[in-house]
PDB file of N, CA, C, O and CB in Angstrom:
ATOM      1  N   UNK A   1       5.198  -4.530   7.831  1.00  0.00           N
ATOM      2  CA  UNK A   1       4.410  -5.318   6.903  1.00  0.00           C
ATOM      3  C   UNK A   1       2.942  -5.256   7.288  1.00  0.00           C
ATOM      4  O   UNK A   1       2.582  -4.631   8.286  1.00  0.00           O
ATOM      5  CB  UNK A   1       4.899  -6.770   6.872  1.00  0.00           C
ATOM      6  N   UNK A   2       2.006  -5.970   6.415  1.00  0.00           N
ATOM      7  CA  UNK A   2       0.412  -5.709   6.758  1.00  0.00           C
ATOM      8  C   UNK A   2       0.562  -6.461   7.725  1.00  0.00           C
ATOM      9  O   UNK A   2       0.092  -6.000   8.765  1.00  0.00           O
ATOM     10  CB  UNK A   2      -0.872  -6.082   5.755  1.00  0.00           C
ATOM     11  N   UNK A   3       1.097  -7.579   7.817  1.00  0.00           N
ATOM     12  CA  UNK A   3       0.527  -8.245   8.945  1.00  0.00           C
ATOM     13  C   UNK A   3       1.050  -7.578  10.542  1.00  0.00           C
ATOM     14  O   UNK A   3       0.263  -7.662  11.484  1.00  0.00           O
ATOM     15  CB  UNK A   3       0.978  -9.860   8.740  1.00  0.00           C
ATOM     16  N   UNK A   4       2.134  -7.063  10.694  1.00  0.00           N
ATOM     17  CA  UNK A   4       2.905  -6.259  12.313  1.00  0.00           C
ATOM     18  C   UNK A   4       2.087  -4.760  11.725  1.00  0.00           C
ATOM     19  O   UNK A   4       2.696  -3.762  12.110  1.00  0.00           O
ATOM     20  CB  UNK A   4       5.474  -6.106  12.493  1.00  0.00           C
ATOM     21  N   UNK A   5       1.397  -4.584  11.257  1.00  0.00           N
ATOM     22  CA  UNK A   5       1.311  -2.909  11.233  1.00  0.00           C
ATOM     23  C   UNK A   5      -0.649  -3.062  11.152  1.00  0.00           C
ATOM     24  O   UNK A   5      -1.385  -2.092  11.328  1.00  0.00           O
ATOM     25  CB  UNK A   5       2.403  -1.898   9.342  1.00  0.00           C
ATOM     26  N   UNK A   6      -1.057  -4.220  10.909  1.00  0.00           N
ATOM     27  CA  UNK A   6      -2.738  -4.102  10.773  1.00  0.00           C
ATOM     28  C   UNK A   6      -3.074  -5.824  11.084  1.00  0.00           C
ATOM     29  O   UNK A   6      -3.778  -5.907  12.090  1.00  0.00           O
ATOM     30  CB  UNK A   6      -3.396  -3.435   8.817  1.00  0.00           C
ATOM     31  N   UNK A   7      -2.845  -6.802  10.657  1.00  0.00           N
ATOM     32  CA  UNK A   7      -3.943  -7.823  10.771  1.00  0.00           C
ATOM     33  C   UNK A   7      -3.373  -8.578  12.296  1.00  0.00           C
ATOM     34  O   UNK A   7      -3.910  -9.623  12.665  1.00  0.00           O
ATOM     35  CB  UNK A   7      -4.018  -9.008   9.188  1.00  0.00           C
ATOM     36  N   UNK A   8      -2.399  -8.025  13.008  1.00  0.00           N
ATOM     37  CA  UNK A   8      -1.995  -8.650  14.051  1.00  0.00           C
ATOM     38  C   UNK A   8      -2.971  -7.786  15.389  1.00  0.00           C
ATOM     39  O   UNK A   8      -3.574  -8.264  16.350  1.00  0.00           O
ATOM     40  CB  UNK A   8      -0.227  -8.564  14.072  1.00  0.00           C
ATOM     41  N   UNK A   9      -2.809  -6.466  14.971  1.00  0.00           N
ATOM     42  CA  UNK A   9      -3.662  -5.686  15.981  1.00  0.00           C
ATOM     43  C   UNK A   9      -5.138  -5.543  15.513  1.00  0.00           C
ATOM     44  O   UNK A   9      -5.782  -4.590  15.953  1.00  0.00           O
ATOM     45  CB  UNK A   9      -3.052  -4.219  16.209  1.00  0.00           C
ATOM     46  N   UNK A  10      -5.697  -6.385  14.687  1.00  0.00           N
ATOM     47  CA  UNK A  10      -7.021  -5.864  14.492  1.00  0.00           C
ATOM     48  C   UNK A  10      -7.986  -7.698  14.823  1.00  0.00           C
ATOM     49  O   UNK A  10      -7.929  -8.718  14.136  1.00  0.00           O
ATOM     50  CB  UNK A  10      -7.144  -4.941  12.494  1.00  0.00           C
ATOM     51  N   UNK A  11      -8.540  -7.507  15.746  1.00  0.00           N
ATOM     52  CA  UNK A  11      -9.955  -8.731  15.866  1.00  0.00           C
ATOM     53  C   UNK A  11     -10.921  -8.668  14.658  1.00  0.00           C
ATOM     54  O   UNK A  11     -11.751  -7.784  14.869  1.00  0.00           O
ATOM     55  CB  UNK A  11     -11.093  -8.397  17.327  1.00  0.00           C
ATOM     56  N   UNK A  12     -11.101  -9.242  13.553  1.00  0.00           N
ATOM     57  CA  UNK A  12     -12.137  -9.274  13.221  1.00  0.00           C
ATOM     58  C   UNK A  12     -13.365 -10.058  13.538  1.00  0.00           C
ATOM     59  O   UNK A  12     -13.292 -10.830  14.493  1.00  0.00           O
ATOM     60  CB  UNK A  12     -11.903  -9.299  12.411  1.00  0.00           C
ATOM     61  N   UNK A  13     -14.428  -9.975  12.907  1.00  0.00           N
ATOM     62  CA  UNK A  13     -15.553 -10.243  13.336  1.00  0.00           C
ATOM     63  C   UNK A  13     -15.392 -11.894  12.409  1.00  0.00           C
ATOM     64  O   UNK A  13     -15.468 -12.872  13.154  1.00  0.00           O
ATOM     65  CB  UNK A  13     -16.837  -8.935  12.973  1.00  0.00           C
ATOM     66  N   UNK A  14     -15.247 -12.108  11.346  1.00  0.00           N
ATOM     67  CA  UNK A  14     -15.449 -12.640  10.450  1.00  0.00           C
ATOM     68  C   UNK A  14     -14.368 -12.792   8.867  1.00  0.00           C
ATOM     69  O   UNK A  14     -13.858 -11.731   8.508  1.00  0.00           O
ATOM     70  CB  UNK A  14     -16.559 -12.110  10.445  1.00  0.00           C
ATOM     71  N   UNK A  15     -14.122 -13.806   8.170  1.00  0.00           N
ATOM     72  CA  UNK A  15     -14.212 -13.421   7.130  1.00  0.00           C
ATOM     73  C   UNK A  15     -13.662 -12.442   6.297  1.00  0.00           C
ATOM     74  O   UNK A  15     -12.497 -12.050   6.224  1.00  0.00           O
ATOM     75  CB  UNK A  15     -14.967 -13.354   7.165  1.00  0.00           C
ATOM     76  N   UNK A  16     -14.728 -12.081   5.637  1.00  0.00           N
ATOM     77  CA  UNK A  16     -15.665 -10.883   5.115  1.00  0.00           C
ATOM     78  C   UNK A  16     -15.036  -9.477   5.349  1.00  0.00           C
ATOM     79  O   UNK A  16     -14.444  -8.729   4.571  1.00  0.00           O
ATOM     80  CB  UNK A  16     -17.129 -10.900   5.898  1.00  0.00           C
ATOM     81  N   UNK A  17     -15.358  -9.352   6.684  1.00  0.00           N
ATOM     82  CA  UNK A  17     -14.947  -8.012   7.719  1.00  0.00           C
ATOM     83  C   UNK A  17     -13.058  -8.004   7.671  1.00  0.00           C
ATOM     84  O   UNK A  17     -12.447  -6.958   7.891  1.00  0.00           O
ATOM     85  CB  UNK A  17     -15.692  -8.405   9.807  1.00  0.00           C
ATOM     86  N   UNK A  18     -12.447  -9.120   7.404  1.00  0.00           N
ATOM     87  CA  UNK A  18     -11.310  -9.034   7.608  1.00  0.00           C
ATOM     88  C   UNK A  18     -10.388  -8.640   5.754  1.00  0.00           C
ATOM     89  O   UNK A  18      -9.370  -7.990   5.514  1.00  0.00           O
ATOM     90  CB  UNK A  18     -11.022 -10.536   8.513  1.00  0.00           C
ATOM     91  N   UNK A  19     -11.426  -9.452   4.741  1.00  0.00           N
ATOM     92  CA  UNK A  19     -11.156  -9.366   3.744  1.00  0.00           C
ATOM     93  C   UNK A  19     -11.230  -7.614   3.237  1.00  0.00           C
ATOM     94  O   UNK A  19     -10.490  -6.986   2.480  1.00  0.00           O
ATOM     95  CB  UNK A  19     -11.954 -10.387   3.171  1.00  0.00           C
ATOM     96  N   UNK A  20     -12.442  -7.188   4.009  1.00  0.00           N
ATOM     97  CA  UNK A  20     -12.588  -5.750   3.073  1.00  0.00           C
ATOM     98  C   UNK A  20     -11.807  -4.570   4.307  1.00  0.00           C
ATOM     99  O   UNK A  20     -11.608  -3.392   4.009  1.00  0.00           O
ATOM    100  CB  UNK A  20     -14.769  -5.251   2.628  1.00  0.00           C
ATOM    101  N   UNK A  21     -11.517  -5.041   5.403  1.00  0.00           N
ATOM    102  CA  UNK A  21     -10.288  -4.114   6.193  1.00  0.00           C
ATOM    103  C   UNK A  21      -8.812  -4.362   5.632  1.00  0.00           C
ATOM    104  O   UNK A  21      -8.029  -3.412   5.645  1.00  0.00           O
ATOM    105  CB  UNK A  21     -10.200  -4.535   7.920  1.00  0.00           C
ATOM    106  N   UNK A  22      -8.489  -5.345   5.241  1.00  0.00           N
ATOM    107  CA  UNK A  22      -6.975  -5.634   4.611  1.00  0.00           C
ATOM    108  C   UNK A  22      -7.058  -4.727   3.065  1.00  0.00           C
ATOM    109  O   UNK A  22      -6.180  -3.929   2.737  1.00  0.00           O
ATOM    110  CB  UNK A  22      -6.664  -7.683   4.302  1.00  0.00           C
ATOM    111  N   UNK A  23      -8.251  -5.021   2.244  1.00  0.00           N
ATOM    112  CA  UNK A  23      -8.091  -4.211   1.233  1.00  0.00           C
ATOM    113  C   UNK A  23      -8.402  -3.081   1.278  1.00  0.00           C
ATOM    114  O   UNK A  23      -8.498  -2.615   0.143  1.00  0.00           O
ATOM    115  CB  UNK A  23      -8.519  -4.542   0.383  1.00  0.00           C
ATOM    116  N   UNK A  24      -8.634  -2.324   2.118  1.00  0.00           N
ATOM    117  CA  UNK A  24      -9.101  -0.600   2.376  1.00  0.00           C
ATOM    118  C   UNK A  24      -7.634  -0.500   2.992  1.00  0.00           C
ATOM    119  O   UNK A  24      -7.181   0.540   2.514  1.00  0.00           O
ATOM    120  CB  UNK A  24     -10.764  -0.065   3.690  1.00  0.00           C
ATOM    121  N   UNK A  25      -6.633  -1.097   3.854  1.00  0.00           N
ATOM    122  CA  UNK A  25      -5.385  -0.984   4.500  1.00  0.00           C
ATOM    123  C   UNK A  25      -4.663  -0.445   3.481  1.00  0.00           C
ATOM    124  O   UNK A  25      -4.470   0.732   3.177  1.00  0.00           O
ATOM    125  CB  UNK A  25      -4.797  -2.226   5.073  1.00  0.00           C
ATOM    126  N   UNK A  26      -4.151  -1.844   2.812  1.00  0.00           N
ATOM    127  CA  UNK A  26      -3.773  -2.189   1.443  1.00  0.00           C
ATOM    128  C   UNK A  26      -3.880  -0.715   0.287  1.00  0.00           C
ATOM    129  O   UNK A  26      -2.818  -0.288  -0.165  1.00  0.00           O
ATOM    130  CB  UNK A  26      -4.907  -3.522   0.987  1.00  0.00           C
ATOM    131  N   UNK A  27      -5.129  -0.070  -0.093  1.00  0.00           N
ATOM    132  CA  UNK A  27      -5.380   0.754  -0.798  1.00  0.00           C
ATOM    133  C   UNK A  27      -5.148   1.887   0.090  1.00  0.00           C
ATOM    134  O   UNK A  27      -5.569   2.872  -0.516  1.00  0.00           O
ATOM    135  CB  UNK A  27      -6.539   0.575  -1.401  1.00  0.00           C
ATOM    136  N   UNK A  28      -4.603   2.299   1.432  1.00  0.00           N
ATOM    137  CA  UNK A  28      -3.985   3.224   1.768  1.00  0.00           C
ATOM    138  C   UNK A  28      -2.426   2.959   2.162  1.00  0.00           C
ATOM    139  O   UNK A  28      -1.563   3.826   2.299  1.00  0.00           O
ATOM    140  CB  UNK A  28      -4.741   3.729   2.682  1.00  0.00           C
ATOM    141  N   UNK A  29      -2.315   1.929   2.271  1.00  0.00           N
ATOM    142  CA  UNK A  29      -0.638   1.619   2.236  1.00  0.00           C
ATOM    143  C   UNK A  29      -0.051   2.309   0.801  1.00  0.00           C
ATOM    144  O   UNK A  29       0.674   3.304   0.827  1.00  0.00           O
ATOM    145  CB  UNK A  29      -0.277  -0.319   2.211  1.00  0.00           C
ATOM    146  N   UNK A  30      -0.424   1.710  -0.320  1.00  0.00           N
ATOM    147  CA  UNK A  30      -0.165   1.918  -1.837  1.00  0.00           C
ATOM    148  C   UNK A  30      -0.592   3.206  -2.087  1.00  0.00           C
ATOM    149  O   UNK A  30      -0.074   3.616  -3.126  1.00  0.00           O
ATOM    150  CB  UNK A  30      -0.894   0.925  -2.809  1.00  0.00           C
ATOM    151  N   UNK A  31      -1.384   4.084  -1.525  1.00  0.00           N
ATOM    152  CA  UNK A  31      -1.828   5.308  -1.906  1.00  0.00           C
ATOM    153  C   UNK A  31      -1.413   6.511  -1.397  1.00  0.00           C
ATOM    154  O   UNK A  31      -1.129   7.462  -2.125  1.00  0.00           O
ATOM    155  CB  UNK A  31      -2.935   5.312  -1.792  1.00  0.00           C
ATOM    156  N   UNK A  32      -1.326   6.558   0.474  1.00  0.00           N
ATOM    157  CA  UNK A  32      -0.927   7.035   0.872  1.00  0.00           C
ATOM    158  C   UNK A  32       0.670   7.688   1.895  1.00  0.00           C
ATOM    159  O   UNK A  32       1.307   8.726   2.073  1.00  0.00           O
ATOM    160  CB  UNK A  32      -1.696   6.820   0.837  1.00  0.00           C
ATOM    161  N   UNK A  33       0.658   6.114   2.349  1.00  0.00           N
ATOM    162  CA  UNK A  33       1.739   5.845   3.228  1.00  0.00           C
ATOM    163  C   UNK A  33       3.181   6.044   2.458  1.00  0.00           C
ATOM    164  O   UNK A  33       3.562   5.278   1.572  1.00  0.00           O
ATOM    165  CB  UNK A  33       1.555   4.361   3.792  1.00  0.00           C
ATOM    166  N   UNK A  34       3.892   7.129   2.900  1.00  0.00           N
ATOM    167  CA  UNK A  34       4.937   7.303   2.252  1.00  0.00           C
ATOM    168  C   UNK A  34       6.386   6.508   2.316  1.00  0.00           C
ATOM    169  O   UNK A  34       6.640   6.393   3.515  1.00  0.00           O
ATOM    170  CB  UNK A  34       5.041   8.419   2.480  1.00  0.00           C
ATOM    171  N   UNK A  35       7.211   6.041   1.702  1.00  0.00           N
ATOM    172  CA  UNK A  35       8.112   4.874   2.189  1.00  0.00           C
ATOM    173  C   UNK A  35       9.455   5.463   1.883  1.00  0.00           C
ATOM    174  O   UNK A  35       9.731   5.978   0.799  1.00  0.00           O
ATOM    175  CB  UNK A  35       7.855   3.350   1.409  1.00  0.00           C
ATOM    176  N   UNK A  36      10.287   5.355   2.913  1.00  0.00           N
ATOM    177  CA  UNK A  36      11.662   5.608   2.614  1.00  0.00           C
ATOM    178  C   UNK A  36      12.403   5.402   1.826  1.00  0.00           C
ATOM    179  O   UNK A  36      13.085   6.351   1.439  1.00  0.00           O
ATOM    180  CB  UNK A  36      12.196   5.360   3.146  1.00  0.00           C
ATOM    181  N   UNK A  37      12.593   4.143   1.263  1.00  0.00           N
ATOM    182  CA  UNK A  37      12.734   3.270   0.233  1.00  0.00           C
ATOM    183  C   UNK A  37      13.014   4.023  -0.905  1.00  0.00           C
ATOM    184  O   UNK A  37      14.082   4.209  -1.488  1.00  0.00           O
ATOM    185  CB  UNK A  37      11.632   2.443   0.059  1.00  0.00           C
ATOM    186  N   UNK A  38      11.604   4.529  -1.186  1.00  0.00           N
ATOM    187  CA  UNK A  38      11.304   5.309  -2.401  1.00  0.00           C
ATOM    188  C   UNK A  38      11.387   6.741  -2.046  1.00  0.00           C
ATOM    189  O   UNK A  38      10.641   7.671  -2.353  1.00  0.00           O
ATOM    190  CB  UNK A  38       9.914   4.974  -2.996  1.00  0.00           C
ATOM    191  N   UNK A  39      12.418   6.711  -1.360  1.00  0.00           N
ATOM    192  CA  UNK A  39      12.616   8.341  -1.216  1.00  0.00           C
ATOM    193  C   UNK A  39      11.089   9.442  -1.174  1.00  0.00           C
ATOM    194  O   UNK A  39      10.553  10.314  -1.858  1.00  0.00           O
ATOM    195  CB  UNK A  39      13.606   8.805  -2.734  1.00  0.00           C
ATOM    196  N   UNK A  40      10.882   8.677   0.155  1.00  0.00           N
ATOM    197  CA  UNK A  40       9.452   9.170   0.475  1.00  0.00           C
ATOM    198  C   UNK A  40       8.075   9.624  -0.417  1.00  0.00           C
ATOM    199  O   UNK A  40       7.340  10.581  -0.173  1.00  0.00           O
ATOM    200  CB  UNK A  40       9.726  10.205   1.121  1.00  0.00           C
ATOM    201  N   UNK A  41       7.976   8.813  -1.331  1.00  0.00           N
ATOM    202  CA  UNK A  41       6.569   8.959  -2.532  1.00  0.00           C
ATOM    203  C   UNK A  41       6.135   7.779  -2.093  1.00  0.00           C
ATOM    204  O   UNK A  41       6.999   6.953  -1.799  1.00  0.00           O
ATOM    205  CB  UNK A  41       6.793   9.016  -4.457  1.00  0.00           C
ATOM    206  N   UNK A  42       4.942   7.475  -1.966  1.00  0.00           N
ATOM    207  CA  UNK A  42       4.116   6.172  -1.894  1.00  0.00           C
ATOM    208  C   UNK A  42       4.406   5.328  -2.902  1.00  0.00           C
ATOM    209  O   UNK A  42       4.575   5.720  -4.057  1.00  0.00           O
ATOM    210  CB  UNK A  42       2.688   6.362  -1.935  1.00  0.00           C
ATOM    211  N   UNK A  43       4.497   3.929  -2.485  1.00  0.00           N
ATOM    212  CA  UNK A  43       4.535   3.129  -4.184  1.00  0.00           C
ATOM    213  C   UNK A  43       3.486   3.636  -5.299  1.00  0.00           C
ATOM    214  O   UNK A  43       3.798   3.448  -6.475  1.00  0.00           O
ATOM    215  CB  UNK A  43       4.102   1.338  -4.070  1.00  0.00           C
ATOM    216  N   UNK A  44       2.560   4.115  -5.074  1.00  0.00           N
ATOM    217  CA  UNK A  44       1.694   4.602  -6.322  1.00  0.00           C
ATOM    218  C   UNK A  44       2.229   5.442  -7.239  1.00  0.00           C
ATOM    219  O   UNK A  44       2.244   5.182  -8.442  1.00  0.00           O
ATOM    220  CB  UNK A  44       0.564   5.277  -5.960  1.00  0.00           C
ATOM    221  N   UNK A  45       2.834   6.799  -6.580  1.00  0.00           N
ATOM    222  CA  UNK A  45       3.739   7.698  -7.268  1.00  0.00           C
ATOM    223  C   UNK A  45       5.025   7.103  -8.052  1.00  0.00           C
ATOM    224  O   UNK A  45       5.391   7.225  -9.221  1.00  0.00           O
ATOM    225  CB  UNK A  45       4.207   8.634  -6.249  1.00  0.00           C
ATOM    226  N   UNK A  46       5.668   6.276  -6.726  1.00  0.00           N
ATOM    227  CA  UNK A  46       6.653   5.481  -7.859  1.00  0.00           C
ATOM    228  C   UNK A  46       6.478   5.110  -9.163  1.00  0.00           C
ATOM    229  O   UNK A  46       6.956   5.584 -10.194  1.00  0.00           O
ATOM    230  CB  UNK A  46       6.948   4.367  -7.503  1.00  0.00           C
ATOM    231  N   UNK A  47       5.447   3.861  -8.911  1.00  0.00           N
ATOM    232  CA  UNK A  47       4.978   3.276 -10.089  1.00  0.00           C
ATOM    233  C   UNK A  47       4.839   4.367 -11.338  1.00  0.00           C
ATOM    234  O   UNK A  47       5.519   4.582 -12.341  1.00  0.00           O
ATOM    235  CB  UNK A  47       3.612   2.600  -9.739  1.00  0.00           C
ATOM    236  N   UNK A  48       3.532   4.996 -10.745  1.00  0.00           N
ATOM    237  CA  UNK A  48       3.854   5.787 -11.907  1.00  0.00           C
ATOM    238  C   UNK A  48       4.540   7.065 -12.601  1.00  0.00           C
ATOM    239  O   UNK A  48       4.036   7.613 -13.581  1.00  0.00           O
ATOM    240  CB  UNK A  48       3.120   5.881 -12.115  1.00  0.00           C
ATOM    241  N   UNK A  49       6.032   7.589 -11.852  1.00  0.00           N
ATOM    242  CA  UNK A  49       6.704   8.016 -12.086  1.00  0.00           C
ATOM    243  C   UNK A  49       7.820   7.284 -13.017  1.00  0.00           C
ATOM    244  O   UNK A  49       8.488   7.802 -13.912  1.00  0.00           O
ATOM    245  CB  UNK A  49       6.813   8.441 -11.152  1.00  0.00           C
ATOM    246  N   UNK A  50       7.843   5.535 -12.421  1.00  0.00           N
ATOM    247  CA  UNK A  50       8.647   5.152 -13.423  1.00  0.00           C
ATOM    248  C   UNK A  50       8.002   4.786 -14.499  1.00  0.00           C
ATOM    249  O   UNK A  50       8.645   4.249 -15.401  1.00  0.00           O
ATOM    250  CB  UNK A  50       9.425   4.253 -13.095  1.00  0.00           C
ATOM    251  N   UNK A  51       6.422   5.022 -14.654  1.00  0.00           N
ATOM    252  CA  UNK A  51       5.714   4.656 -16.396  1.00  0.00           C
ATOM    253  C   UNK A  51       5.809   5.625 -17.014  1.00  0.00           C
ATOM    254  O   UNK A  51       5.311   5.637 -18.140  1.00  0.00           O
ATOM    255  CB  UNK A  51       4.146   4.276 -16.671  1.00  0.00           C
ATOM    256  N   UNK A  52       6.516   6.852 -16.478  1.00  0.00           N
ATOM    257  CA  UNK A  52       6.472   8.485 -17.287  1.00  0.00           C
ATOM    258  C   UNK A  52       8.061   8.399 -17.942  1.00  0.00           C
ATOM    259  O   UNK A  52       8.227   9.459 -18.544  1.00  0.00           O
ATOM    260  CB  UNK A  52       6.253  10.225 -15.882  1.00  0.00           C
ATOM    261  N   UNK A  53       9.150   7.641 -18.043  1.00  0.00           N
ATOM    262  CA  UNK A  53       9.687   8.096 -17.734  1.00  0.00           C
ATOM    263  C   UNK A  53       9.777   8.027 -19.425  1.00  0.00           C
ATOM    264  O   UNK A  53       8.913   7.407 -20.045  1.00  0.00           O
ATOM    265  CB  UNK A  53      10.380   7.845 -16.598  1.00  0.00           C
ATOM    266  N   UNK A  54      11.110   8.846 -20.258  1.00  0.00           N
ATOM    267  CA  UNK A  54      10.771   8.932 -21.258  1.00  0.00           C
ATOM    268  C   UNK A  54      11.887   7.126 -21.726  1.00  0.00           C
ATOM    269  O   UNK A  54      12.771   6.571 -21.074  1.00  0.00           O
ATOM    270  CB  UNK A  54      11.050  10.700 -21.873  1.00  0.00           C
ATOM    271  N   UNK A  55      11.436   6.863 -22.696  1.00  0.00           N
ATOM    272  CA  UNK A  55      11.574   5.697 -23.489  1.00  0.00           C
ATOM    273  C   UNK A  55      13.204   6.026 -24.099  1.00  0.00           C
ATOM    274  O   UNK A  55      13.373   7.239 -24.230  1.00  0.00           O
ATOM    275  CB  UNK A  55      10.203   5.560 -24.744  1.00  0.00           C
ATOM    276  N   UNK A  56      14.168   5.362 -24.410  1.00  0.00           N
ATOM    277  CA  UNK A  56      15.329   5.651 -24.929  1.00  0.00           C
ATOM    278  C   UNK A  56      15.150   5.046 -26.326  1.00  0.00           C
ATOM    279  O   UNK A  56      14.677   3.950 -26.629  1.00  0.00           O
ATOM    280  CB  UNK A  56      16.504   5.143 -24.090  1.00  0.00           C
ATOM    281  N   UNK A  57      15.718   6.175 -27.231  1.00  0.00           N
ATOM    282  CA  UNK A  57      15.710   6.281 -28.889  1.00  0.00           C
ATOM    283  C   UNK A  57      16.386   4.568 -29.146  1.00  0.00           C
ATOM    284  O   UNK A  57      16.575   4.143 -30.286  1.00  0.00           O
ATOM    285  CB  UNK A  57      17.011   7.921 -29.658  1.00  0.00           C
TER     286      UNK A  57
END
């Protein structure tokens, strides 16, 4: 989770500094980080693999 994988090992300074490191995390968790789960595609791909999918008649 974010918190055992980033906000437990990271000191911030502030704030601020902690708000825009969780969302740069965050936007590489969802972007990059691939998850087993999902049969190794990042949730991004998921997502939008399941908005492709075709619609039933």
């Amino acid at each position: 989770s974010v918190k055992y994988e980033h906000v437990y090992l990271t000191a911030y300074v502030g704030v601020a500094q902690a708000k825009r490191e969780i969302a740069h995390y965050l936007a590489w968790y969802n972007s990059e980080r691939a998850h087993s789960s999902l049969n190794k595609q990042t949730p991004d791909e998921a997502y939008w693999s399941w908005m492709q999918l075709p619609k039933a008649a």
